[in-house]
C-alpha positions as CSV (number, residue, x, y, z in Angstrom):
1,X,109.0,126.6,143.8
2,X,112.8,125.9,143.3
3,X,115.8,128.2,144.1
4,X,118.8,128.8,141.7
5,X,122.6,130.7,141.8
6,X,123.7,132.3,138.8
7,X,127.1,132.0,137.9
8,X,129.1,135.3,137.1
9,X,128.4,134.0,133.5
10,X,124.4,134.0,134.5
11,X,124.5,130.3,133.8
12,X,122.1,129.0,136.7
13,X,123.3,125.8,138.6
14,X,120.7,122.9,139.5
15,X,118.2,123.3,141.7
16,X,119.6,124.3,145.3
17,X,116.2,124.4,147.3
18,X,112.5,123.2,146.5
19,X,109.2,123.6,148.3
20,X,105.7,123.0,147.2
21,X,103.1,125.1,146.1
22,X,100.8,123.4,148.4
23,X,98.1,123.4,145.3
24,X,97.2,122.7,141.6
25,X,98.6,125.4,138.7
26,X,100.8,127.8,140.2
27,X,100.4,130.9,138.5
28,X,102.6,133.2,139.8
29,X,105.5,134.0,142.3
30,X,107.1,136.8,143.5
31,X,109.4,137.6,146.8
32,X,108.4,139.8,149.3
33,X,110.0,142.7,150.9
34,X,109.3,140.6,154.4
35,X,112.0,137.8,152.8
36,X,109.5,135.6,151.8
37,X,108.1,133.8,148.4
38,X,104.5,134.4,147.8
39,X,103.3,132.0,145.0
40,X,99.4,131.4,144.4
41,X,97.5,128.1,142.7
42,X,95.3,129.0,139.5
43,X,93.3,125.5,139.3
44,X,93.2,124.7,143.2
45,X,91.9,128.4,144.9
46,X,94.9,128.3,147.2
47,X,98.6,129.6,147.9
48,X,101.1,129.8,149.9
49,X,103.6,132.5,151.6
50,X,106.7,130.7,152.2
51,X,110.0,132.3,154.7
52,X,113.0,132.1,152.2
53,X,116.0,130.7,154.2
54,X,118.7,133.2,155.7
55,X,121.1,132.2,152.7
56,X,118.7,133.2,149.9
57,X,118.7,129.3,148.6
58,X,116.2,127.7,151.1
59,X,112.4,127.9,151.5
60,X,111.5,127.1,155.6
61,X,108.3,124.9,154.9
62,X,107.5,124.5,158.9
63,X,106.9,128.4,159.0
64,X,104.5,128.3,155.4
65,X,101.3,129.9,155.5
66,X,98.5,128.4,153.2
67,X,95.6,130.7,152.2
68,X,92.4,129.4,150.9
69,X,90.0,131.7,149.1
70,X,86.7,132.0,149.7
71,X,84.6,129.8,146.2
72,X,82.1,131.8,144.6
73,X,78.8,129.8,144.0
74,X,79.3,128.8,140.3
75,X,82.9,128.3,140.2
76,X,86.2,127.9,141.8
77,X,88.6,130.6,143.4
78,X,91.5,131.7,140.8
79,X,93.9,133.5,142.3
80,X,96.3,134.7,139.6
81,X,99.0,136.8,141.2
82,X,100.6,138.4,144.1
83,X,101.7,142.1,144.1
84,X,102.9,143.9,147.3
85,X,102.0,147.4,148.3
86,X,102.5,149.3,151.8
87,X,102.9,146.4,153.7
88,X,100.2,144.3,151.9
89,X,99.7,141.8,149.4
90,X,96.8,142.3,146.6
91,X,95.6,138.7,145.2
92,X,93.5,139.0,142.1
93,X,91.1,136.3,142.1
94,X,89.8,136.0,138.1
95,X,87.0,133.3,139.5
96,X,85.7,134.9,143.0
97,X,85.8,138.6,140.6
98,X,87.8,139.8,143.5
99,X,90.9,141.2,144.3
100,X,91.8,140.1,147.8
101,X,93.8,142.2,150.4
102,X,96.5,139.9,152.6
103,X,98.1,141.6,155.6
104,X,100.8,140.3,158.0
105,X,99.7,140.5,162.1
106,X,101.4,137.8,163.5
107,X,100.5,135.5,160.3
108,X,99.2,136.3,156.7
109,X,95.7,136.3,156.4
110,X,93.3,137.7,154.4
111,X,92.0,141.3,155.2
112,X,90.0,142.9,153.0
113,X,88.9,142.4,149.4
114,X,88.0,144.7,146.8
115,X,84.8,143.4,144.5
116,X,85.1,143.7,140.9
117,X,81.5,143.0,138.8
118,X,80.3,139.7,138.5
119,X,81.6,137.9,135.4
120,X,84.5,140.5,134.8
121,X,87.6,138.3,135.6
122,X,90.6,140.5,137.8
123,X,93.7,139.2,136.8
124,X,96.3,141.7,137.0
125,X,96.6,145.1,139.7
126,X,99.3,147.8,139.4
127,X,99.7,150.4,141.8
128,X,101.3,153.8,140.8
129,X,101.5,157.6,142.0
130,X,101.7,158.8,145.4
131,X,98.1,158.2,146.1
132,X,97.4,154.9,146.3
133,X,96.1,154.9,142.6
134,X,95.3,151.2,141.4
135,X,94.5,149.8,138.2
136,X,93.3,146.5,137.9
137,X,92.8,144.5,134.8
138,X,89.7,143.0,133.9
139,X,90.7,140.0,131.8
140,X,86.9,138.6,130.7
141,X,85.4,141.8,129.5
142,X,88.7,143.5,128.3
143,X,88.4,146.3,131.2
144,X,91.2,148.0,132.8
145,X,89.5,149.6,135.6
């Protein structure tokens, strides 16, 4: 992960902070309403949820959480992306056919899951209404469920 400025003319500058992954493939990234960078591995089953620095440039690696999925028998965890909703973190997993609930007690950790059907690939969840109504996209049998 690397930080940037944008000039007023939204010309970005050179790298101004840097901080691992901590795995193979990141997949996606996304900052947090807790001041933190989530970013998740696609070929290594991992990610990490990294404190973003009090000037908005830095990344505080000694405070980094890693998270390691569970595998599923036949394959590898593949977490694809992170998306935050009331005070959680949803983790599509297109390997483990799993979307994976991360909460925040002290230290992320994984909470809950929600189990898609065997074979059916989750690799995107949106959440919309006033409900709690999800939709998660099923990318191996074309499925938005």
């Amino acid at each position: 992960m690397q930080a940037f400025v944008a000039g007023a003319n939204g010309k970005l500058s050179s790298a101004v902070g840097e901080v691992s992954s901590g795995g193979a493939g990141p997949a996606h990234g996304t900052v947090l309403s807790t001041g933190e960078m989530a970013v998740f591995n696609y070929d290594s089953g991992n990610g990490r949820i990294i404190p973003i620095g009090a000037d908005l440039k830095t990344f505080d690696n000694s405070h980094a959480v890693t998270i390691t999925f569970p595998v599923p028998s036949d394959d590898i965890s593949r977490p694809h992306e992170a998306v935050e909703h009331n005070g959680e973190v949803f983790v599509p997993d297109l390997g483990g056919d799993t979307v994976y609930r991360l909460s925040k007690n002290g230290t992320w950790k994984i909470t809950g899951s929600i189990p898609q059907p065997v074979g059916s690939g989750p690799r995107h969840v949106a959440f919309y209404g006033e409900h709690f109504e999800c939709s998660i996209i099923l990318c191996l049998t074309c499925i938005v469920r």
